[in-house]
C-alpha positions in Angstrom: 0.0 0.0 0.0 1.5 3.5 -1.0 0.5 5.8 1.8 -0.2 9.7 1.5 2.4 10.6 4.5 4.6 7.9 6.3 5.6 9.2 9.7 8.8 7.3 10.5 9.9 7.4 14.5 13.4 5.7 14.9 13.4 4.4 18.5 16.7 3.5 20.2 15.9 2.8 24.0 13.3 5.3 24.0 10.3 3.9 25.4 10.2 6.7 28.1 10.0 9.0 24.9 7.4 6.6 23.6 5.1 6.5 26.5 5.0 10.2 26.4 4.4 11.5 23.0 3.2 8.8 20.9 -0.1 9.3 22.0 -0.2 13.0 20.8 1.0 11.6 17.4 -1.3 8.8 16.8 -4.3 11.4 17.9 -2.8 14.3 15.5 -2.3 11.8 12.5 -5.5 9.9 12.4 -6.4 11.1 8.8 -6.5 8.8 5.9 -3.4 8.4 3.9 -1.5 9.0 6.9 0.3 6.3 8.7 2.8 5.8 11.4 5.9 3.3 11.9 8.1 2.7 14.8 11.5 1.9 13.4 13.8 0.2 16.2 17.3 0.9 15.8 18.5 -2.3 18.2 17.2 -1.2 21.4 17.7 -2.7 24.6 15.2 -1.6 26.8 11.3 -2.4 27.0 10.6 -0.5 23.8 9.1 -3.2 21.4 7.4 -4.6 24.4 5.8 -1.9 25.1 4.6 -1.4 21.5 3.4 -4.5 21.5 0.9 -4.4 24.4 -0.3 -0.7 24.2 -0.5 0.1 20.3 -0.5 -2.9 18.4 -1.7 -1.2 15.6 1.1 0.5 15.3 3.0 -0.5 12.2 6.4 -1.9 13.9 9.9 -2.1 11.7 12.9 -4.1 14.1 16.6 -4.2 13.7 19.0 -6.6 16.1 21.3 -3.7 16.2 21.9 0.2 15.8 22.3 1.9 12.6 22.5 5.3 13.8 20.5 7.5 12.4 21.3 7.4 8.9 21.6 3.9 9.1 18.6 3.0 11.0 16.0 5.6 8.8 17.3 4.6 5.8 17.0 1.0 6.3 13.6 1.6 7.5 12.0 3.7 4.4 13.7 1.5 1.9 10.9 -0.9 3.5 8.2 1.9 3.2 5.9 3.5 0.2 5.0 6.3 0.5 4.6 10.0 -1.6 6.0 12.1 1.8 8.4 10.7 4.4 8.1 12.3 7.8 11.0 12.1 10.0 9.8 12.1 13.5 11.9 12.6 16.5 10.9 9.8 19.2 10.7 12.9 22.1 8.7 15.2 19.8 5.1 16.4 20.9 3.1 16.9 18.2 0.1 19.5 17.7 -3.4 19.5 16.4 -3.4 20.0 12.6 0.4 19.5 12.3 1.1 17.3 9.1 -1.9 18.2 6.6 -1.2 22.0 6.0 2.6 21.1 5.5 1.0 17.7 3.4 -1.2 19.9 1.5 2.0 22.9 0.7 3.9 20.1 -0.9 1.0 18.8 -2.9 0.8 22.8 -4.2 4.6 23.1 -4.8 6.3 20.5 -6.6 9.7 22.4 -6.6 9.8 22.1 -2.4 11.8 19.0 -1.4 11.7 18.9 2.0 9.9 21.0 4.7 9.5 21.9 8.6 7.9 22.9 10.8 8.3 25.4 14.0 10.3 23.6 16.2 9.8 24.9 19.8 11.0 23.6 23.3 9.1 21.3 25.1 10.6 22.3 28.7 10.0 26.0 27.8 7.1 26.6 25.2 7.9 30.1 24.7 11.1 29.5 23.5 12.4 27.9 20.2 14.4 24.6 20.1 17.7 24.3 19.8 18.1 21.7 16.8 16.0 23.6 14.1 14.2 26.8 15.9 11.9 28.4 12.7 14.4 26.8 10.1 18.2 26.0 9.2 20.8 27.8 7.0 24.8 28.2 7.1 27.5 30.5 6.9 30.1 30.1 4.1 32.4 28.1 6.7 30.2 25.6 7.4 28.0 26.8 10.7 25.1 26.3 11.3 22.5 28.5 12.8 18.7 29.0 12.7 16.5 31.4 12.4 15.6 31.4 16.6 18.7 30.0 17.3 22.3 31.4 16.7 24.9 29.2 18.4 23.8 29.0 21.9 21.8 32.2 22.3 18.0 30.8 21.5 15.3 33.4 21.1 11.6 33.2 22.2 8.9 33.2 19.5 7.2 35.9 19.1 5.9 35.5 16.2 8.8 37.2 14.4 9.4 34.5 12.3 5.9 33.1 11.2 6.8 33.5 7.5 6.6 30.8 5.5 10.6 30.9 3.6 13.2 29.0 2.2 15.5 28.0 4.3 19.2 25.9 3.7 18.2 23.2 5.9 15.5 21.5 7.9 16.1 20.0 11.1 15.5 16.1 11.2 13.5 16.0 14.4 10.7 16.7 12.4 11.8 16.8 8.6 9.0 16.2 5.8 10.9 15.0 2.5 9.4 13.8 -1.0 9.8 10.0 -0.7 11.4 10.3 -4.4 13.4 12.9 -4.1 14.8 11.1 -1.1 15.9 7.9 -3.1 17.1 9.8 -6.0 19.9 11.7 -3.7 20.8 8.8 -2.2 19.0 8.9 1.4 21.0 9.9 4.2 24.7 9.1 4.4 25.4 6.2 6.2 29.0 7.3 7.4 27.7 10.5 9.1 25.7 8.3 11.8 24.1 10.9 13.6 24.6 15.0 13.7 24.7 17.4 10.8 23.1 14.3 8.2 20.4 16.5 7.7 22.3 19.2 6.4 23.7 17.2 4.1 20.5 15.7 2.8 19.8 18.9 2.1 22.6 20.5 0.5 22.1 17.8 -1.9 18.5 18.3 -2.7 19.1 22.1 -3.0 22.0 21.2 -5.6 19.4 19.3 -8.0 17.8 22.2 -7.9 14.7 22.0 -5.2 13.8 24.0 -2.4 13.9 23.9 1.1 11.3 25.7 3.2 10.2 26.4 7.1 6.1 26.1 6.8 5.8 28.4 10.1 2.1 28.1 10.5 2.6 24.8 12.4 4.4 23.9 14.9 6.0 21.1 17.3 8.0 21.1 21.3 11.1 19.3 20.8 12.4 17.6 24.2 15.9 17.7 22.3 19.3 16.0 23.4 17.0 12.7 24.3 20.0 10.3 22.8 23.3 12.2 23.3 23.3 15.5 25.9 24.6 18.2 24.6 28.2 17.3 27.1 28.8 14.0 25.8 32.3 14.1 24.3 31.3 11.4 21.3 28.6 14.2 20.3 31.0 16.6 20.2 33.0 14.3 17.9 30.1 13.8 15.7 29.8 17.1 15.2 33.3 18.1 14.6 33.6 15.6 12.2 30.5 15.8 10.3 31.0 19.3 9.7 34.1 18.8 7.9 32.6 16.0 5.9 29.6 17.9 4.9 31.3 20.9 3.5 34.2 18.6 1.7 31.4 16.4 0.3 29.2 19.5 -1.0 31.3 22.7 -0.9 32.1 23.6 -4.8 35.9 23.5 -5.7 36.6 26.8 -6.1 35.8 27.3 -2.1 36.8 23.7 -0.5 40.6 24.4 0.3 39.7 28.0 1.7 37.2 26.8 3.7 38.9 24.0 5.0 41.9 25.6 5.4 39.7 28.1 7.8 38.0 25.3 9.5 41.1 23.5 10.4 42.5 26.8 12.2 39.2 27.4 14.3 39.3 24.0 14.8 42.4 23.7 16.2 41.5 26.9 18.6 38.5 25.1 19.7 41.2 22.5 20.9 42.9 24.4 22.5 40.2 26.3 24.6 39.4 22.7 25.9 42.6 21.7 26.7 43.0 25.6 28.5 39.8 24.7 30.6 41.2 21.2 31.4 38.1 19.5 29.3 40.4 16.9 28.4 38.0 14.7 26.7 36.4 17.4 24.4 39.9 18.1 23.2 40.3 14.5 22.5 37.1 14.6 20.8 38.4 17.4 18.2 41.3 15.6 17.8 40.0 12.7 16.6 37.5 14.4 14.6 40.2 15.2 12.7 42.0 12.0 12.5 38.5 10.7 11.7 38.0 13.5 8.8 41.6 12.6 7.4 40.6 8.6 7.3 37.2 9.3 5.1 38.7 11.8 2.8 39.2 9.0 -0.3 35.7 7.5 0.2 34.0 11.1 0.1 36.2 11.7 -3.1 34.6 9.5 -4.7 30.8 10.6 -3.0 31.5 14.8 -4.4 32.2 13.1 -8.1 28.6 11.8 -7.5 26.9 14.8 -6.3 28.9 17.1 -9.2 27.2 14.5 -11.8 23.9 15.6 -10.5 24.4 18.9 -9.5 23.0 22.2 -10.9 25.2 25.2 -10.9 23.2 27.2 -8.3 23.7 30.3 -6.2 22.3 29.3 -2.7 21.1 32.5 -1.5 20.1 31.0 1.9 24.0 30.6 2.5 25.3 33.6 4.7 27.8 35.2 2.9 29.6 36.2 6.2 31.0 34.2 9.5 28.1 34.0 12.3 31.2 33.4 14.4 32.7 36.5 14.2 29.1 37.9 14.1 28.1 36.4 17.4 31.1 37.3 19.0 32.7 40.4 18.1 29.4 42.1 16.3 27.1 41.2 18.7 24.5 39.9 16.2 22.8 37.2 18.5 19.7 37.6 16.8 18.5 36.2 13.1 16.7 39.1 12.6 19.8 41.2 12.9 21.6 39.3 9.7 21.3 41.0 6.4 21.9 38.4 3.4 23.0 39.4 -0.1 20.0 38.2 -1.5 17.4 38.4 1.2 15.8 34.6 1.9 12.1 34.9 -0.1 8.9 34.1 1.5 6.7 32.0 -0.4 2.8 31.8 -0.7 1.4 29.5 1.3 
C-alpha cells in the first residue's frame, strides 16, 4: 500500500520518549493516507514490548542492532511506500493540525523538497528549540544556525518569524521529504551516523535544484538532546567531524581548500580552549574528529564526483555570505533578525 504521508519514529531505548508523546501523534495523525511506523534501531530496553501491548496497531519495523541514524532511517524507508516521508523525533510532541497543512503545501509546490515545521521547546514553550528553531541555513564556513537559534543564544517566539521561507536546511527532528526525491539523492549518508546528516541531505536536494522551506504556520515542542546530551564528548565528535565531511562532500571547488583551510585553524582553537579549561576529553574529541576526517577523505572523493554529476550550478542564497562566528562574538549579532543576506531569503505563498 503506497500511503499519502509515512511518519517514521526511529526508536533506540526510548520507550520513556514513547510512553509520552506517541499518544499526541497517533491522535494528530489519524487522517487517511497517513500512517505511522516505529522503526527500532536495536534497542535494549522495554521498547518493542511496550509497543506490543499498548499500540499494536502501530506498524512496527525491528533491527538486532543500531544503525544510527542514517543507518537506521534509511534501512527503514527502503521498507516503506510512500509519496511524503516524515522524519519524526521519538521525544517530539506533536500539535493538532500538524502534518496536513505542510501535506497539502507540498501537494501545491512540486519544486519544495523537503519541509518543517516550528520547532519549539518542550521544557520551555515560549522559547524555540535548539536543533532547528523556525528553520536552518549556514554560513560560508560551514556553521550552522537557525532562524531562533544562533549558536547557543536561542530566542523566544514571538511571532517574528511566522513567514513561510526558504531556508538551507531542515532539522531532522521533524523533517518532511518527498519520498522520491529522497531515493534519487541517495538517502541519508550512512557514514555520518548521527549529527549534521540533515544538512547534508539537504545540501544535496538544493544542488538538484529543489527547495527547502520552514512552513511556520505549524508547529511542534522538541524535548531535544534525548539520545546524546549536549556534554557527551562522542557528540562533540560527531559534530566536529561531520562538519568537515559535509562541506568537503558539497562545498564547490573553487571554495573547498579556503574553507577547509579556515575550519582547520578554528578547529584547532576550539582544541585548545578545551585543553586551556582542562576539558580533556572534548579536546580528544576534536582531535579525533580530525584523525576521523583525514581517514574518510578518499571515500568522500569519490561521493563529491557523484553529487557534481547531479548537480546544478546554483547560487544558494540561503548561504550567509559572512561568518556567524565573528558575528556572534565580536558584532554582537545574537539575533536572526539582525543578519542582512545578499540576496534576502524569499517568502513564499502558502
Amino acid at each position: 500500500m503506497t500511503h499519502r504521508v509515512a511518519i517514521v519514529i526511529l526508536n533506540w531505548n526510548g520507550q520513556k520518549f514513547l510512553e509520552k508523546f506517541l499518544p499526541s501523534v497517533i491522535k494528530h495523525s489519524a487522517y487517511e493516507g497517513v500512517a505511522v511506523y516505529i522503526a527500532d534501531n536495536g534497542s535494549t530496553d522495554d521498547s518493542l514490548g511496550f509497543l506490543a501491548k499498548n499500540f499494536p496497531e502501530i506498524n512496527t519495523i525491528s533491527f538486532p542492532e543500531n544503525h544510527g541514524f542514517t543507518g537506521g532511517y534509511n534501512r527503514a524507508l527502503a521498507q516503506i511506500d510512500a509519496k511524503y516521508y516524515v522524519l519524526l523525533n521519538s521525544d517530539v510532541e506533536v500539535t493538532p493540525n500538524w502534518i496536513l497543512p505542510i501535506a497539502n503545501y507540498l501537494d501545491k509546490n512540486p519544486d519544495v523538497a523537503a519541509c518543517m515545521p516550528k520547532i519549539k521547546a518542550y521544557n520551555n514553550q515560549t522559547k524555540f528549540e535548539y536543533a532547528g528553531a523556525s528553520g536552518g541555513f549556514i554560513d560560508k564556513f560551514g556553521f550552522p544556525f537557525c532562524r531562533g537559534r544562533i549558536l547557543s543564544e536561542i530566542e523566544e517566539d514571538k511571532a517574528q518569524y511566522d513567514k513561510t521561507i526558504d531556508i538551507f536546511w531542515a532539522t531532522g527532528a521533524c523533517l518532511f521529504v518527498r519520498a522520491d526525491l529522497f531515493k534519487k539523492v541517495g538517502g541519508l549518508d550512512d557514514s555520518f551516523f548521527a549529527h549534521m546528516e540533515e544538512i547534508d541531505l539537504c545540501w544535496r536536494l538544493k544542488n538538484i535544484g529543489f527547495r527547502i522551506v520552514c512552513y511556520s504556520d505549524t508547529e511542534v515542542f522538541h524535548v531535544g538532546g534525548g539520545t546524546l546530551p549536549n556534554n557527551n564528548p562522542h557528540k562533540l565528535f560527531l559534530n566536529y567531524r561531520n562538519n568537515l565531511l559535509l562541506l568537503y562532500k558539497n562545498l564547490p571547488s573553487r571554495q573547498l581548500f579556503f574553507v577547509l583551510l579556515f575550519r582547520m585553524l578554528l578547529d584547532g582553537a576550539s582544541a585548545l580552549a578545551y585543553l586551556f579549561r582542562g576539558s580533556f576529553g572534548f579536546f580528544a574529541s576534536v582531535l579525533r574528529a580530525h584523525f576521523a576526517f583525514y581517514r574518510f577523505i578518499p571515500k568522500f572523493r569519490h561521493k563529491r564526483r557523484k553529487i557534481k554529476a547531479l548537480s546544478q550550478k546554483i547560487k544558494h542564497s540561503e548561504i550567509y555570505d559572512g561568518s556567524i562566528i565573528f558575528d556572534f562574538f565580536m558584532r554582537g549579532k545574537k539575533h536572526f533578525s539582525q543578519l542582512i543576506f545578499k540576496t534576502e531569503t524569499k517568502t513564499k505563498k502558502q
